[in-house]
N, C-alpha and C positions, 0 to 999 in steps of 0.2 A: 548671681553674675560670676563669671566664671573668673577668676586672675591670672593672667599670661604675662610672663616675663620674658626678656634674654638673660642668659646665663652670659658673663665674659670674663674667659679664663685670664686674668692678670699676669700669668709668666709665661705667656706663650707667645707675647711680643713685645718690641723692647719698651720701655716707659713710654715714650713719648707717644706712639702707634697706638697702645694701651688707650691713654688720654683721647685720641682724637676720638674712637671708638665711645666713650663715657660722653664727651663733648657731644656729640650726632644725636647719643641717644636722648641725654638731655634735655637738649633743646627742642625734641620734638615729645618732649615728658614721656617718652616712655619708660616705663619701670626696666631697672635690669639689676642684677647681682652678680658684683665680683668675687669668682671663686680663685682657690688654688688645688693641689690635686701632691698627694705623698708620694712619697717611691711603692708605699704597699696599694696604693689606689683608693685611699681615701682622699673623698672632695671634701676641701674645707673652705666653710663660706657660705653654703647651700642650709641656712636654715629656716627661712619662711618654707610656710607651705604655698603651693602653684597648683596650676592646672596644665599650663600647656607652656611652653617656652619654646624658644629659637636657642640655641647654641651658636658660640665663638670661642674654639679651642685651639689646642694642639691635637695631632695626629694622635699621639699617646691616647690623650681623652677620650678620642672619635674610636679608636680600637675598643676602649672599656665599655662604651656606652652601646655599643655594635653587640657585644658580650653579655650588655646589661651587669657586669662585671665588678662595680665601684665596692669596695669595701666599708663594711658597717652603714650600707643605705637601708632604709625602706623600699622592698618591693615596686609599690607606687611612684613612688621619684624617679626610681632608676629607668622606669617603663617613660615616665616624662622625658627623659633627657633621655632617649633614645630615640622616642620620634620627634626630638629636636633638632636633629640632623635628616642634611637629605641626603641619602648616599645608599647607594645600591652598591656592593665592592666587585660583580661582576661586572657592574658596565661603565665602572672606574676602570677597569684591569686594561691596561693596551695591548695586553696578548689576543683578549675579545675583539676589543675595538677594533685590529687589524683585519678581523676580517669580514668589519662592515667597510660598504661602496662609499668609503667617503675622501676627501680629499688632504691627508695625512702624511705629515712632515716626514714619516719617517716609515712609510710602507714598503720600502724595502729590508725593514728590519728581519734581522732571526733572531729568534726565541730560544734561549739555556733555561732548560728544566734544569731547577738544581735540586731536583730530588733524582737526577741522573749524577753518582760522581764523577762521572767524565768530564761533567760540564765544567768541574773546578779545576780542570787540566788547559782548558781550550786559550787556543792564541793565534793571534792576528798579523796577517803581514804588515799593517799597516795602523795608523790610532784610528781607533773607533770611538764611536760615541757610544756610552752605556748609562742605563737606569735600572730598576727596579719596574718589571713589569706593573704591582701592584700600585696604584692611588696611595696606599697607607708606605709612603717612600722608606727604606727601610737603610736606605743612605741618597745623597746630592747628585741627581743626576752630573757626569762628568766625563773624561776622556781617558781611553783606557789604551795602555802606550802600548804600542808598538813590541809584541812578542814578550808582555807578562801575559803570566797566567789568571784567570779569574781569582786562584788564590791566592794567589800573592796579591794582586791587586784590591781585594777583600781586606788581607792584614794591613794595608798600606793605608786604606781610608778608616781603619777600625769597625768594620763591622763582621761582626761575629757571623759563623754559617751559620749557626744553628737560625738564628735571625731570618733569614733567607728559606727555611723549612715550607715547602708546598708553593715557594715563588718558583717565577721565571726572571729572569735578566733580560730587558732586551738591547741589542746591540746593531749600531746602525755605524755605516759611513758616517764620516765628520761632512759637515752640509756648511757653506758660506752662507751666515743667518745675518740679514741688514734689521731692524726694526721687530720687535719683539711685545703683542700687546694682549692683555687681559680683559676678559669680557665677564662680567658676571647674567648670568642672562634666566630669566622665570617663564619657563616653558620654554613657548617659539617666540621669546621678543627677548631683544635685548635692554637689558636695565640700567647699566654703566659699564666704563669699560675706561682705562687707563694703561698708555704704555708704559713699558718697564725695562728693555734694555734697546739698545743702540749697537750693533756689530759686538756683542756680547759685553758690554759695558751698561751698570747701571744708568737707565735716563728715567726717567718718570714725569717729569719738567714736559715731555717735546708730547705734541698734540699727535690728534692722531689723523691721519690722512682720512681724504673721502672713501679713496680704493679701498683702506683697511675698512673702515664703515657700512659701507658697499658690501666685502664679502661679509664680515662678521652676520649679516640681516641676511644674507643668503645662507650662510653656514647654520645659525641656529637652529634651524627647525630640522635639518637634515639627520639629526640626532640626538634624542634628551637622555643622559643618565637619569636623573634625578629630576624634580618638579623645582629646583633648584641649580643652578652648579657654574662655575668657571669652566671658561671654554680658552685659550691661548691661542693666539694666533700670530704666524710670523711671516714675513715677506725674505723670498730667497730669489737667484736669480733666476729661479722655473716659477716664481709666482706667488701666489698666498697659499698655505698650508696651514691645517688645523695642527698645533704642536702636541695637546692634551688636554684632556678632561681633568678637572679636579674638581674634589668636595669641596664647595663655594663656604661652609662651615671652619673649613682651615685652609683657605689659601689669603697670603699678604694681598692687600685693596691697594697697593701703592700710592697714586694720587687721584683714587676714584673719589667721586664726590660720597661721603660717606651717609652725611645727612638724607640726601635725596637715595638712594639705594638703602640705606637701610629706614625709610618712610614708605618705599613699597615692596619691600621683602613683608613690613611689621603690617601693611594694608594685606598683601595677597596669604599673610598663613590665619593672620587674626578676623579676618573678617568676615 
């Protein structure tokens, strides 16, 4: 009989968040093991042996293991915690995504290759909204003021170019965003889903409307990264708008019910 665990990285969210996650799994006795992860990329923590695992990381992690990458593993494990994740990073990428027919927060965006150096010159009449085209966020998606440059504005948040090597930036109008909500969703159903900000203020507390509901079960199926993944969804005054994919492996559950989502995450990869 085979042994399947989750792996849950323990400094990749704060204590308490940690807890809830060990709480969930607990309770529904599923086995897991808390790791941690060095600056050279060694997992510490990881010494039973497995067969199959789910992963709960940090971005950092989900890069190593994308790499197969961890230092002083075995072969075998590292192949484990690789298809521990569901994550495809081209159809995480929002440069991709723009240009499926879908109904996205931010399709009037443009795209800075910054493998072009011009792009670390460019400037705005106006604040834009900017991120990192890539899923693996390489800084906080944010606002980028009015007439800096990409570079300066790079040194200002600390993130190194080099960092940014084979990304894109993408950069959008600032958008009046009311309601702000997460979906974790398995295939084409959704699984849980919890809001998380209010007019750009943390809420996690405020329920989620039928509307939001409504689209979410219409939105899912229209586009799977992953057999896995978060889907963001936000209400503007043009409507509901898909905000972005993310690896459902590292993105924050806010006040999703954890217990029941991760009972049929451990049902739909174990069974």
């Amino acid at each position: 009989m085979s042994k399947n665990v989750w792996l849950i990285q323990d400094s990749h969210l704060n204590i308490d968040k940690t807890y809830l996650e060990y709480q969930a799994l607990s309770s529904l006795n599923i086995p897991f093991i808390p790791f941690g992860i060095l600056p050279d990329g060694e997992l510490t923590g990881i010494y039973d042996n497995f067969d199959k695992c789910i992963a709960r990381s940090s971005i950092k992690t989900l890069r190593l293991a994308m790499k197969k990458n961890f230092a002083h593993m075995d072969s075998r494990i590292s192949d484990i915690i690789h298809n521990g994740y569901d994550y495809n990073e081209i159809n995480f990428d929002q440069n991709f995504i723009s240009t499926l027919d879908l109904p996205l927060l931010n399709k009037d965006s443009l795209f800075l290759d910054m493998n072009d150096n011009s792009s670390l010159y460019a400037s705005f009449s106006q604040d834009m909204f900017i991120k990192p085209s890539n899923d693996e966020k390489a800084f906080v998606a944010t606002i980028l003021p009015e007439g800096q440059t990409i570079k300066v504005f790079l040194d200002v948040v600390g993130c190194p170019i080099e960092r940014l090597k084979n990304e894109t930036l993408l950069v959008s109008k600032v958008k009046h965003l009311k309601g702000e909500y997460r979906f974790i969703c398995i295939e084409d159903t959704i699984a849980e889903g919890s809001k998380y900000l209010e007019e750009g203020k943390l809420d996690v507390e405020g329920l989620i409307p039928d509307n939001i509901k409504s689209a979410a079960n219409e939105y899912v199926s229209l586009f799977k990264p992953a057999n896995i993944f978060a889907m963001d969804l936000v209400e503007t005054d043009s409507g509901i708008s898909i905000v972005e994919y993310n690896c459902w492996n590292c993105s924050g559950l806010y006040n999703i019910d954890r217990k029941s989502l991760f009972n049929k995450i451990n049902e739909y990869k174990f069974s």
